[in-house]
MIDOBA-677991 format. One record per residue: residue number from 1; residue in one letter; x, y, z of N, C-alpha, C, CB in turn. Coordinates in steps of 0.05 Angstrom, whole numbers, plus 5000, padded with zeros to 4 digits. Glycine has a CB too. Layout:
<pts>
{NUM; A; {X; Y; Z}; {X; Y; Z}; {X; Y; Z}; {X; Y; Z}}
...
</pts>
This chain:
<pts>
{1; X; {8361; 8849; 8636}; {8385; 8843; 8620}; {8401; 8821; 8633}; {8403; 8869; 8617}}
{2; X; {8412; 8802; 8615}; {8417; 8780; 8622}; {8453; 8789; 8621}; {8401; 8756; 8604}}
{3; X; {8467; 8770; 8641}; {8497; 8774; 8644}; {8517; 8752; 8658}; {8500; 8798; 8659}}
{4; X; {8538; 8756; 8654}; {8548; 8735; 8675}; {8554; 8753; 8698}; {8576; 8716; 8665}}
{5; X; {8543; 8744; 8717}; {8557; 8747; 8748}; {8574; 8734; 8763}; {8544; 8747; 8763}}
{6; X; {8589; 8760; 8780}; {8621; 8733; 8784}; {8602; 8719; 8811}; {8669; 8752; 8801}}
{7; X; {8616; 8703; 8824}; {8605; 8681; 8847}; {8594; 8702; 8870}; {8634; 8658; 8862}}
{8; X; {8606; 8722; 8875}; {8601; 8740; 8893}; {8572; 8760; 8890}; {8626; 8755; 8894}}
{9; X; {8568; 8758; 8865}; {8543; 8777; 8852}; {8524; 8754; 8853}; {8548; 8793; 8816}}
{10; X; {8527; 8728; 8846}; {8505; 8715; 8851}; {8494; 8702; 8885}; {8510; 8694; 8830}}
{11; X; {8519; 8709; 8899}; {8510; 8700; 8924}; {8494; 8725; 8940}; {8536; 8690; 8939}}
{12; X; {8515; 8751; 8927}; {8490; 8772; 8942}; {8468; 8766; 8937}; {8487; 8801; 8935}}
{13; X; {8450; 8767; 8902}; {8431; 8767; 8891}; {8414; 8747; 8907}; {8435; 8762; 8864}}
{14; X; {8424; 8723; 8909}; {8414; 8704; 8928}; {8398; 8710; 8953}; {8433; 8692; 8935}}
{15; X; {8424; 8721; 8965}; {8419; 8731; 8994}; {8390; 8754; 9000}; {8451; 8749; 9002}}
{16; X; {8393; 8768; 8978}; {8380; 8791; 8972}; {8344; 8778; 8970}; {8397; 8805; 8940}}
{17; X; {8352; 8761; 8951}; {8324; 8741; 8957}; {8309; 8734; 8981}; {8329; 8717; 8950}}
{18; X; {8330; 8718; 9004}; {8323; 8725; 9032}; {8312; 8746; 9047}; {8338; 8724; 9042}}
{19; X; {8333; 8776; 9041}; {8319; 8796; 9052}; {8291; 8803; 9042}; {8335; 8816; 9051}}
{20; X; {8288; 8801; 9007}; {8265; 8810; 9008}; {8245; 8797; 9017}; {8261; 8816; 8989}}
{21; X; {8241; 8774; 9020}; {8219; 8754; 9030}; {8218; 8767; 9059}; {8228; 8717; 9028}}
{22; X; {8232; 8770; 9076}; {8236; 8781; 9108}; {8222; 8807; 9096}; {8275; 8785; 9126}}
{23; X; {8227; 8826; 9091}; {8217; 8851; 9085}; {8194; 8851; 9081}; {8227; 8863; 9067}}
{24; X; {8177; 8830; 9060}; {8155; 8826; 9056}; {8146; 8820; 9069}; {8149; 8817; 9044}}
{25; X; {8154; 8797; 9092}; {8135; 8788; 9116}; {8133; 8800; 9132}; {8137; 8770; 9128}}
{26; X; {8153; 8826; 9143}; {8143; 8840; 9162}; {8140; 8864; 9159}; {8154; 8839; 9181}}
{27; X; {8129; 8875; 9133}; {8109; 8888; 9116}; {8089; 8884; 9121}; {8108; 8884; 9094}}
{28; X; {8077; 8868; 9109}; {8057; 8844; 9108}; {8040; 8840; 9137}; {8076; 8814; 9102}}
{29; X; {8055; 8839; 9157}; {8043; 8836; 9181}; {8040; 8849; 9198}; {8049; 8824; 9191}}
{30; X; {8054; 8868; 9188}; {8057; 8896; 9204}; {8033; 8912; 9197}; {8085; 8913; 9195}}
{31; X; {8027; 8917; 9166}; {8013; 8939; 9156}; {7997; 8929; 9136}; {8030; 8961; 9147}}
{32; X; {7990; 8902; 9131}; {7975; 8892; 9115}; {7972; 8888; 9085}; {7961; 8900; 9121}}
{33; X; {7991; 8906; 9083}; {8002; 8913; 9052}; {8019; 8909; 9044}; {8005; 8932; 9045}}
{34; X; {8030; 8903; 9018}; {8058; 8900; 9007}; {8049; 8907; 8974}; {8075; 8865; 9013}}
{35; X; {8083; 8910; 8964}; {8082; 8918; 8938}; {8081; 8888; 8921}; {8108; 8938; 8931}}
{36; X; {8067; 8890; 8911}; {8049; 8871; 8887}; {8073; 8856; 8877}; {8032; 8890; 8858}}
{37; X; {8090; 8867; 8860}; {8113; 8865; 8845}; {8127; 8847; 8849}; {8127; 8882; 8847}}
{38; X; {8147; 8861; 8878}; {8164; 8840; 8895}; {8155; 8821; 8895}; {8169; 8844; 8919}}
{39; X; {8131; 8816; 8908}; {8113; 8784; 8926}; {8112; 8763; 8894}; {8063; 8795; 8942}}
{40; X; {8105; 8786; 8872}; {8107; 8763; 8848}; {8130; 8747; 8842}; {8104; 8775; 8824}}
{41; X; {8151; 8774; 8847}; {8183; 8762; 8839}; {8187; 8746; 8854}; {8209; 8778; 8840}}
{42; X; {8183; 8738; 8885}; {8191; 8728; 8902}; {8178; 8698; 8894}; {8185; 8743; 8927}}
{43; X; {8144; 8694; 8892}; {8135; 8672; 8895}; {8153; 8664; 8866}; {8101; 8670; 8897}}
{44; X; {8142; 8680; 8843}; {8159; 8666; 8813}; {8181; 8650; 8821}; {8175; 8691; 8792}}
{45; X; {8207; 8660; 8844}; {8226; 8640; 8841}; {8222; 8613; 8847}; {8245; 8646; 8855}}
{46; X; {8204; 8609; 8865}; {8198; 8576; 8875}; {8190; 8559; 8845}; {8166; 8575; 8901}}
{47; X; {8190; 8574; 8835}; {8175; 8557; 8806}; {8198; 8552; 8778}; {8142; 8582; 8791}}
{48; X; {8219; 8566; 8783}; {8241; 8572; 8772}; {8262; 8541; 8778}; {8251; 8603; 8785}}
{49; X; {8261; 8522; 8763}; {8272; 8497; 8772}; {8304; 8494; 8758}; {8250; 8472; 8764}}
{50; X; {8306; 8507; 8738}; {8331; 8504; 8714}; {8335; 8528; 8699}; {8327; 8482; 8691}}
{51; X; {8335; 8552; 8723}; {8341; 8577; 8707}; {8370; 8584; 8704}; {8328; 8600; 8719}}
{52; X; {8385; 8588; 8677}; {8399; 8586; 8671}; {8421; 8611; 8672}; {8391; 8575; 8655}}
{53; X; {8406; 8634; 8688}; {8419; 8653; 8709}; {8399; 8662; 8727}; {8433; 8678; 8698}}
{54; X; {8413; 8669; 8742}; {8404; 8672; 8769}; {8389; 8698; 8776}; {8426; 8669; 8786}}
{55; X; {8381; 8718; 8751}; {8372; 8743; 8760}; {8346; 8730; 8747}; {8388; 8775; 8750}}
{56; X; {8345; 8708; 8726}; {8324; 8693; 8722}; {8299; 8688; 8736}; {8333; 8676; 8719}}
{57; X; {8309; 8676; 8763}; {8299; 8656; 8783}; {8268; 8688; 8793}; {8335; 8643; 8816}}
{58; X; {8287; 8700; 8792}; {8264; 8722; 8807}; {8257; 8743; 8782}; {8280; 8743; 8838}}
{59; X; {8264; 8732; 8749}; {8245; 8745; 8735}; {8253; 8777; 8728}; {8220; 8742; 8754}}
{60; X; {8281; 8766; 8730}; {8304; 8787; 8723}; {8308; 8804; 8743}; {8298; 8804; 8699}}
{61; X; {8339; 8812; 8742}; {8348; 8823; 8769}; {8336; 8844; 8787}; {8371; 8831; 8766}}
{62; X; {8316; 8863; 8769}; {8296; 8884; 8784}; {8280; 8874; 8791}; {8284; 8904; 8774}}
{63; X; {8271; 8843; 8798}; {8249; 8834; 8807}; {8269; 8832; 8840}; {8233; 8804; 8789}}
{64; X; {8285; 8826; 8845}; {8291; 8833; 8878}; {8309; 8858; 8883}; {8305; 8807; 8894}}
{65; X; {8300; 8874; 8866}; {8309; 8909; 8876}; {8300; 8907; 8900}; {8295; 8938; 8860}}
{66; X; {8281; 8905; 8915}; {8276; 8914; 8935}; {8297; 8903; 8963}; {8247; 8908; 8936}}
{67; X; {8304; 8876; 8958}; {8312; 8855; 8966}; {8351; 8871; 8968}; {8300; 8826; 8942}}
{68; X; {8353; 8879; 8945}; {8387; 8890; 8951}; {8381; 8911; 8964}; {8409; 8899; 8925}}
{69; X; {8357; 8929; 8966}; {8360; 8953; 8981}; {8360; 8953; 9004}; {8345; 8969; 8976}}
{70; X; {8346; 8924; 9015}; {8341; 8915; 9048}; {8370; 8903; 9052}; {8313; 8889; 9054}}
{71; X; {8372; 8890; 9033}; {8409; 8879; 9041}; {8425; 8900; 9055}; {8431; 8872; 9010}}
{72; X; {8429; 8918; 9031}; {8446; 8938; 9029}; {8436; 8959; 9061}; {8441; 8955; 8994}}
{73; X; {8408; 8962; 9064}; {8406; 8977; 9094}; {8417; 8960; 9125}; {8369; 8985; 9097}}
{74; X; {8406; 8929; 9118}; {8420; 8920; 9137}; {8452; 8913; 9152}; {8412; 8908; 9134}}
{75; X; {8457; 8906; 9122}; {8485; 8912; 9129}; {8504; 8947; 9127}; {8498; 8891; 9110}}
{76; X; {8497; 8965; 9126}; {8507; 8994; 9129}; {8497; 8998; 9154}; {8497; 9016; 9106}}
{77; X; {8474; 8983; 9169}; {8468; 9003; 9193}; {8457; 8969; 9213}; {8435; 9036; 9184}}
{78; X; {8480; 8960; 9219}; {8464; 8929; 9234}; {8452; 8932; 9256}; {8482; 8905; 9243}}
{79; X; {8458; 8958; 9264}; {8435; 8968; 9296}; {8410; 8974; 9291}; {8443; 8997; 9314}}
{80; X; {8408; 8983; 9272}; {8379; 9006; 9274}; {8354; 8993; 9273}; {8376; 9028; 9249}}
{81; X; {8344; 9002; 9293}; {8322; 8993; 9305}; {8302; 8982; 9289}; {8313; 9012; 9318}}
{82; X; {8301; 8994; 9261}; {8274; 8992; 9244}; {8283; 8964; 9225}; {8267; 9026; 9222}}
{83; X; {8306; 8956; 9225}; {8312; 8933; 9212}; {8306; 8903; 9229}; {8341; 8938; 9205}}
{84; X; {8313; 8911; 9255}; {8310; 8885; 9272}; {8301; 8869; 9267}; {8301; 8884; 9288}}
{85; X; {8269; 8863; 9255}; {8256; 8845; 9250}; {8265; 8836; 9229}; {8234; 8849; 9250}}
{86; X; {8261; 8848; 9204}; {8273; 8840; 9181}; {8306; 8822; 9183}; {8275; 8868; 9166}}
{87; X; {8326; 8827; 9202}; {8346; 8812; 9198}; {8351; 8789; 9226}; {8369; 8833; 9192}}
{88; X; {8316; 8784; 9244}; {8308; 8755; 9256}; {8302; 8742; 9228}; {8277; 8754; 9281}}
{89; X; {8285; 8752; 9215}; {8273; 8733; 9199}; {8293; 8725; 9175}; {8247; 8744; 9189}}
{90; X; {8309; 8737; 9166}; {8329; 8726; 9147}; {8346; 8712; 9167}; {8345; 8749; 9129}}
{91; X; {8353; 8714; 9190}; {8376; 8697; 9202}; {8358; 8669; 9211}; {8393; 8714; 9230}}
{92; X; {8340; 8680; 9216}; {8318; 8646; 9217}; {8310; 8626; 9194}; {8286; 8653; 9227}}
{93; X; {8319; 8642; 9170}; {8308; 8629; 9145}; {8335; 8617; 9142}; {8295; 8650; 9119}}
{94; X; {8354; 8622; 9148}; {8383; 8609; 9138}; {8379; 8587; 9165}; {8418; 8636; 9138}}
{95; X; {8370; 8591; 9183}; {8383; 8566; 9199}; {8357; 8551; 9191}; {8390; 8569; 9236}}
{96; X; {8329; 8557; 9192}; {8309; 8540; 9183}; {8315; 8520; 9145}; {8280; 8565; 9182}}
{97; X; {8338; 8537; 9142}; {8335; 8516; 9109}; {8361; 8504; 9115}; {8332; 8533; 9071}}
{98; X; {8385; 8501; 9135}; {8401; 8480; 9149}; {8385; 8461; 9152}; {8412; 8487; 9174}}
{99; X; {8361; 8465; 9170}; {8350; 8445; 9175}; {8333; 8424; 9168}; {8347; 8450; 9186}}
{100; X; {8316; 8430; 9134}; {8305; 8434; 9125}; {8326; 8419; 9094}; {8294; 8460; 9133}}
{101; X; {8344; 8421; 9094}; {8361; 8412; 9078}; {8375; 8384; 9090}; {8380; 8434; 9074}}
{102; X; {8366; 8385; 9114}; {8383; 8356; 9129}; {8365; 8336; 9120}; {8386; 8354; 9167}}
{103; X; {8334; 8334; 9115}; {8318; 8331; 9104}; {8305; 8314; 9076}; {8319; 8346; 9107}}
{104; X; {8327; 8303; 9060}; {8319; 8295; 9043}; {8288; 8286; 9024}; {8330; 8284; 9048}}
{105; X; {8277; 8275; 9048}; {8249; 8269; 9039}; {8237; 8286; 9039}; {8234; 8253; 9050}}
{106; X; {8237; 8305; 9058}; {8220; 8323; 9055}; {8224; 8350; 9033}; {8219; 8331; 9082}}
{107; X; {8256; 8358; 9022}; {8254; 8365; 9009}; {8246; 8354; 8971}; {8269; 8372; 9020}}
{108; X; {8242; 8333; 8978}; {8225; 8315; 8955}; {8210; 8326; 8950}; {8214; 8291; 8957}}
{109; X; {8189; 8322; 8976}; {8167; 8323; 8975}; {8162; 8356; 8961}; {8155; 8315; 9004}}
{110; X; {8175; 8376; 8982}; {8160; 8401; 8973}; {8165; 8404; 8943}; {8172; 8429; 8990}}
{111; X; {8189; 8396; 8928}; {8201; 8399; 8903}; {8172; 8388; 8887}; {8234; 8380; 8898}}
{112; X; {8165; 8363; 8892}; {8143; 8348; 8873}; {8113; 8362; 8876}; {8141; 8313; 8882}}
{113; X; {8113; 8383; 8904}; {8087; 8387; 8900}; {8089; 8424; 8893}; {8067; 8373; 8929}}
{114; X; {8117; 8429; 8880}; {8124; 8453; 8874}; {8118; 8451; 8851}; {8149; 8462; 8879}}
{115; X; {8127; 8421; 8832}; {8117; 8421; 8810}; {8097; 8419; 8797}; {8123; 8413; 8803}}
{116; X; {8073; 8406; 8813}; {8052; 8405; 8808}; {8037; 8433; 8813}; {8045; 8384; 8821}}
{117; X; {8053; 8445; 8830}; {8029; 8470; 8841}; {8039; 8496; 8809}; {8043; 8489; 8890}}
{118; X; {8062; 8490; 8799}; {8073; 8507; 8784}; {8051; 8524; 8756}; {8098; 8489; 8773}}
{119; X; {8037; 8501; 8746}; {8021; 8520; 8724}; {8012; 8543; 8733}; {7997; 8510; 8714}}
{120; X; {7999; 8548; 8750}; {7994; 8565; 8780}; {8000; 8592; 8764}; {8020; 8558; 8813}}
{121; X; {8029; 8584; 8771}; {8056; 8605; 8770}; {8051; 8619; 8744}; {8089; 8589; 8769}}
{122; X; {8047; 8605; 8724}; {8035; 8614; 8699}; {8025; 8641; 8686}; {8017; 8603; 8699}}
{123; X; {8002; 8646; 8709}; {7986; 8657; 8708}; {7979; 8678; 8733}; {7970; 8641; 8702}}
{124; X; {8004; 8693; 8739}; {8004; 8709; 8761}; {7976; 8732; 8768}; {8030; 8723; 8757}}
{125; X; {7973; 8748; 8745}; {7953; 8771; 8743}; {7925; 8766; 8752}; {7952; 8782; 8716}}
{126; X; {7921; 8763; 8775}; {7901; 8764; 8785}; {7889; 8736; 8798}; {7889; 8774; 8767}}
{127; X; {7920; 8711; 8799}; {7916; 8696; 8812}; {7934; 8690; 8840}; {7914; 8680; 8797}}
{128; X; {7956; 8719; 8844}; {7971; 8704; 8864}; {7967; 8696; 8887}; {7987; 8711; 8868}}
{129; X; {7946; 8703; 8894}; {7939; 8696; 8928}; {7928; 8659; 8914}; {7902; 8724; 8949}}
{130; X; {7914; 8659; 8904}; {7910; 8626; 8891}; {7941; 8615; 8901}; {7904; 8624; 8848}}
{131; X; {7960; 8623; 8875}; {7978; 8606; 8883}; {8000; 8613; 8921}; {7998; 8609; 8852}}
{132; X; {7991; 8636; 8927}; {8004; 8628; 8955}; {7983; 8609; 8971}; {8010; 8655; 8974}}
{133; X; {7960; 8618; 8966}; {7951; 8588; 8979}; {7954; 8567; 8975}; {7932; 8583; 8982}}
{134; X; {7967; 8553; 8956}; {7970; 8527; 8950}; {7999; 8526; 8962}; {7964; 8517; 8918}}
{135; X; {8013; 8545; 8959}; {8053; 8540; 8968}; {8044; 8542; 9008}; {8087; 8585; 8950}}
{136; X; {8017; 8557; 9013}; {8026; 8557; 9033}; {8011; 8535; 9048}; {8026; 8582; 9041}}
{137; X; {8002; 8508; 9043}; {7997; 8484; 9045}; {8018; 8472; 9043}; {7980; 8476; 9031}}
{138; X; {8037; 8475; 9018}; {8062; 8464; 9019}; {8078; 8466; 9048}; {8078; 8476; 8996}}
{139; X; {8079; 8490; 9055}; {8095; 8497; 9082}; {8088; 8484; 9103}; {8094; 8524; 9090}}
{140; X; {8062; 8493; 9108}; {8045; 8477; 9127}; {8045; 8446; 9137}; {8022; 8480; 9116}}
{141; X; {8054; 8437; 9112}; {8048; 8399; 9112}; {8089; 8396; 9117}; {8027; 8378; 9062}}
{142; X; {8104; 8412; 9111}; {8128; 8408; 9110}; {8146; 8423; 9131}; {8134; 8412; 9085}}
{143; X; {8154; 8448; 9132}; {8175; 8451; 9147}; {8161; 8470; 9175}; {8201; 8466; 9126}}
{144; X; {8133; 8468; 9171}; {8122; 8476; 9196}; {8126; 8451; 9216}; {8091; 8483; 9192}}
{145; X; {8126; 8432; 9200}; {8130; 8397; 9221}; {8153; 8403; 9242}; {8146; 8362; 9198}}
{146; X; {8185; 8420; 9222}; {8211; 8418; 9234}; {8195; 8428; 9270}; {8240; 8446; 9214}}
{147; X; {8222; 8416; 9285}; {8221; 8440; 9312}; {8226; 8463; 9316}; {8233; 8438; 9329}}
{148; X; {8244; 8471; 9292}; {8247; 8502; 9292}; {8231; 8513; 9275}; {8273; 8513; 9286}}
{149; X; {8213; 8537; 9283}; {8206; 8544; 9270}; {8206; 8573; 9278}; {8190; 8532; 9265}}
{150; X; {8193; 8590; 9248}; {8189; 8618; 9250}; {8167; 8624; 9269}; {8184; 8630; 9224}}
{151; X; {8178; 8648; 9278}; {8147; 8655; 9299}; {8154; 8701; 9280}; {8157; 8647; 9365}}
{152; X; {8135; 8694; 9271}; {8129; 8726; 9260}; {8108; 8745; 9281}; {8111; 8723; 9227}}
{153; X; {8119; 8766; 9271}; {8105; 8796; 9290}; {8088; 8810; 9281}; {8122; 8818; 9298}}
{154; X; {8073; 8825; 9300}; {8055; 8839; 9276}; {8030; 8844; 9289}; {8050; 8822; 9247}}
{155; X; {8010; 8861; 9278}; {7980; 8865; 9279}; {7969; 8841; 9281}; {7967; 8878; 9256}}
{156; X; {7955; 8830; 9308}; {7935; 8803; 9301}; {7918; 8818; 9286}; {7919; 8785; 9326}}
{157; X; {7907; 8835; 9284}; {7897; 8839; 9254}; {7902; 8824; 9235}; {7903; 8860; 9243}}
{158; X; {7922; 8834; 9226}; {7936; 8827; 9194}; {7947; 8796; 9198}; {7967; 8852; 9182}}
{159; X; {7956; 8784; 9217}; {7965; 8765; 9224}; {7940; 8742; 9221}; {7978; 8771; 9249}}
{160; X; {7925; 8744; 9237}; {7898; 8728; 9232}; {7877; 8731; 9219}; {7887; 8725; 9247}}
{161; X; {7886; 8745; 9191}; {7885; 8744; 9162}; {7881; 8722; 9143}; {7905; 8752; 9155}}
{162; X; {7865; 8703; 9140}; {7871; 8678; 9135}; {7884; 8683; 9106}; {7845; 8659; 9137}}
{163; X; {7879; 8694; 9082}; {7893; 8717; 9049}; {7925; 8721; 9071}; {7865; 8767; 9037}}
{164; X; {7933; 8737; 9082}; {7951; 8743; 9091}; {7972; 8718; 9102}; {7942; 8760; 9107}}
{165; X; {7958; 8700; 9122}; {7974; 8684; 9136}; {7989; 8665; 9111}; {7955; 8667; 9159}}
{166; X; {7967; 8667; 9084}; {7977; 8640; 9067}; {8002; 8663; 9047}; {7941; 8619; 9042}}
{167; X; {7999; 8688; 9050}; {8022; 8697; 9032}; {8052; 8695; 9045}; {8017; 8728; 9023}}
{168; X; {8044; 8702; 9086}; {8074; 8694; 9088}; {8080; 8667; 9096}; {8087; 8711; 9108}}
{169; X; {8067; 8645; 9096}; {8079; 8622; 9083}; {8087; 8625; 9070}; {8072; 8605; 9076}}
{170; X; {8077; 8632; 9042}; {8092; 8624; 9026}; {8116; 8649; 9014}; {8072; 8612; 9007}}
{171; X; {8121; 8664; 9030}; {8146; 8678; 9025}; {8160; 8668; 9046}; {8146; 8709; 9024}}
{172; X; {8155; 8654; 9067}; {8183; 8639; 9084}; {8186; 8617; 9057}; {8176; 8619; 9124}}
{173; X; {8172; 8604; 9047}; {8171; 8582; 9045}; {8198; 8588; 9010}; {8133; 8568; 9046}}
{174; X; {8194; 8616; 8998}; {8213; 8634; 8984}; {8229; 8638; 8995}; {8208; 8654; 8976}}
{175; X; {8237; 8641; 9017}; {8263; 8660; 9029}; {8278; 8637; 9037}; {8257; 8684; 9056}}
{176; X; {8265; 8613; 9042}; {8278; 8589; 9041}; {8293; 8574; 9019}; {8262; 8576; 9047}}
{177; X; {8286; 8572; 8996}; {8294; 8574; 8976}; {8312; 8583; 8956}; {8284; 8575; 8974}}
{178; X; {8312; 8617; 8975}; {8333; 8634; 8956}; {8360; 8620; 8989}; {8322; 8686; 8950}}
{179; X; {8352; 8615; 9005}; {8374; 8614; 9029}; {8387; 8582; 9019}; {8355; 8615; 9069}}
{180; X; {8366; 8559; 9006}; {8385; 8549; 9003}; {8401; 8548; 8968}; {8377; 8526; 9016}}
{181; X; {8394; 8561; 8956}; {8414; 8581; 8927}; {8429; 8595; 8943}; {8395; 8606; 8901}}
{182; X; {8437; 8606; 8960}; {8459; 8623; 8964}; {8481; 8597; 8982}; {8446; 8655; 8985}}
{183; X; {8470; 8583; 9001}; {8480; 8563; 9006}; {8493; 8543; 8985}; {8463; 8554; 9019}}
{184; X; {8485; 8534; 8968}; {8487; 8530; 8947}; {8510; 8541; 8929}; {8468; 8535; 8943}}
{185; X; {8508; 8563; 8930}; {8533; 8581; 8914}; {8562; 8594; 8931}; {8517; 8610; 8902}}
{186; X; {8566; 8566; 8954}; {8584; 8579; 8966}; {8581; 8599; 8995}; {8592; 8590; 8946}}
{187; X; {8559; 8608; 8996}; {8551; 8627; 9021}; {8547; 8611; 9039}; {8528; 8645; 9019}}
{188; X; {8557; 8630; 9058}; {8559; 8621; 9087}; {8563; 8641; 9108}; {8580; 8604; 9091}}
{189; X; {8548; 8635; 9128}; {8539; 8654; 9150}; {8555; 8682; 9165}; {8534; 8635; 9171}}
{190; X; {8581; 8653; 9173}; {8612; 8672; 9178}; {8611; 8700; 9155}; {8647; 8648; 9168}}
{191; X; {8610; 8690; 9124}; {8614; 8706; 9118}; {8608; 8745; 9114}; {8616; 8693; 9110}}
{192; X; {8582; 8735; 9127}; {8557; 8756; 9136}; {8577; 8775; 9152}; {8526; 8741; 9159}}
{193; X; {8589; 8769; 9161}; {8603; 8781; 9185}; {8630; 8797; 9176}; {8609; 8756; 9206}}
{194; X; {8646; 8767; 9161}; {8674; 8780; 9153}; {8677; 8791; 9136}; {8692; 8767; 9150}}
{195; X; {8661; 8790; 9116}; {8659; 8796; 9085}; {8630; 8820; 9083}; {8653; 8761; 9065}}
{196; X; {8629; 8831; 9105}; {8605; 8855; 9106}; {8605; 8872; 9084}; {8607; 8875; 9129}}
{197; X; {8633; 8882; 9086}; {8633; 8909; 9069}; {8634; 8898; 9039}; {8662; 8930; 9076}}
{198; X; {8641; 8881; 9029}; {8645; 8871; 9009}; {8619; 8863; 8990}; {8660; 8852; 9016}}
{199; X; {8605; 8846; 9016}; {8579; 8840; 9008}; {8563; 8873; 8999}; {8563; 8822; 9035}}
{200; X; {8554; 8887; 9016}; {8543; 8910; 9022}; {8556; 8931; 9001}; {8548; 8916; 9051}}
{201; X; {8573; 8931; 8991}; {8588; 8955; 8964}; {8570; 8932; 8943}; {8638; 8959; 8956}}
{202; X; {8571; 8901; 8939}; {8570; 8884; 8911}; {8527; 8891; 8915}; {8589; 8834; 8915}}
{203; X; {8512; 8886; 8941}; {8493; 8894; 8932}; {8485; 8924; 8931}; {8478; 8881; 8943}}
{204; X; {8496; 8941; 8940}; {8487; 8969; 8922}; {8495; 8974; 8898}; {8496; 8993; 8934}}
{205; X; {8515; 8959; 8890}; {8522; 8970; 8860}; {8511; 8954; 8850}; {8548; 8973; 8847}}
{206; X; {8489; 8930; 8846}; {8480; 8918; 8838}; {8451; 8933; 8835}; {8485; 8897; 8850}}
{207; X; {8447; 8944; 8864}; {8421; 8956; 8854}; {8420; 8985; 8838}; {8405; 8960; 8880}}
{208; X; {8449; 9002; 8841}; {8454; 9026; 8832}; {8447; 9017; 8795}; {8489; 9037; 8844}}
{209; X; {8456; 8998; 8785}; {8454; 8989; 8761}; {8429; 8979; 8755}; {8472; 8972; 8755}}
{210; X; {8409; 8982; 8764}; {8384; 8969; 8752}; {8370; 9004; 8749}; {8364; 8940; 8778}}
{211; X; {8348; 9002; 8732}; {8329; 9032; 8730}; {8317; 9037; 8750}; {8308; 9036; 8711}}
{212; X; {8313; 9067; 8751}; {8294; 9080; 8775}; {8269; 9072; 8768}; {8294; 9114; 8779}}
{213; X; {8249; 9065; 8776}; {8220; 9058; 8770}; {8200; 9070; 8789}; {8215; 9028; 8772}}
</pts>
């Protein structure tokens, strides 16, 4: 269901984007597995160039349910142990798309070979590892270059996965994307901090309003 959201609902939603991509990757690397769904909603947004709301981008707002529920745990409990990873990798995805945004050419580049890679996107059911391997070449040739980069955890099992390694490319290479849409809409880091509770009530009632599935 489509709606207006005030500035604050679209910057969670945003944000929420971040967490789920983090969630997914250290899912993903942890246990080899992830839910199908999410990883679709997640890659779908990179392909989303002029969506004309923002629950759009990820293919309507229950496509990052998962994403407000990780929000919403991280910020209600910022200690607990079982989140840790999940909120390195969202705090690395916000400073990695600072940097990554300083960037001009290079954000060209990934934009032009986002569009080309997009028919892809098309045709999710039974092609998405196809299209993370092509986004995760995109990553590879682009913000793997930066000096900062992500360093992820996990099973060398599942980690030296070659199917695996190219899906969490290309969910940093998502969580980057939703980090710079929330950037974009006004968000900012401080506010992680000052504006906790605010954030954290706007994404549970965001997710309290979508269906149980």
């Amino acid at each position: 269901m489509n709606r207006d959201y005030s500035k604050l609902e679209q910057q969670t939603i945003a944000l929420a984007g971040v967490a789920q991509a983090a969630r997914l990757v250290d899912q993903l690397s942890r246990t080899g597995s992830y839910p199908v769904e999410f990883l679709e909603s997640s890659i779908h947004s990179l392909f989303e160039f002029d969506a004309d709301n923002i629950g759009a981008i990820y293919g309507g707002l229950a496509g990052v349910k998962l994403g407000l529920n990780n929000l919403s745990a991280i910020l209600a409990s910022r200690q607990a142990d079982e989140n840790s990873e999940i909120v390195r990798y969202v705090l690395n995805m916000l400073h990695l798309e600072r940097k990554f945004a300083a960037s001009t050419d290079m954000m060209s580049v990934v934009h032009s070979r986002l569009e080309h890679t997009s028919f892809k996107a098309e045709h999710f059911s039974g092609h998405v590892n196809d299209v993370c391997h092509s986004v995760s070449g995109i990553y590879q040739d682009t913000l793997s270059k930066l000096r900062f980069r992500i360093k992820v955890s996990g099973s060398a099992q599942h980690l030296q996965d070659g199917v695996n390694a190219d899906i969490i490319r290309a969910l940093l290479l998502a969580g980057i994307r939703s980090a710079f849409l929330w950037r974009q809409l006004g968000g900012r880091r401080w506010r992680l901090l000052f504006e906790r509770k605010r954030i954290l009530h706007t994404s549970q009632q965001l997710s309290r309003d979508l269906p149980v599935v």
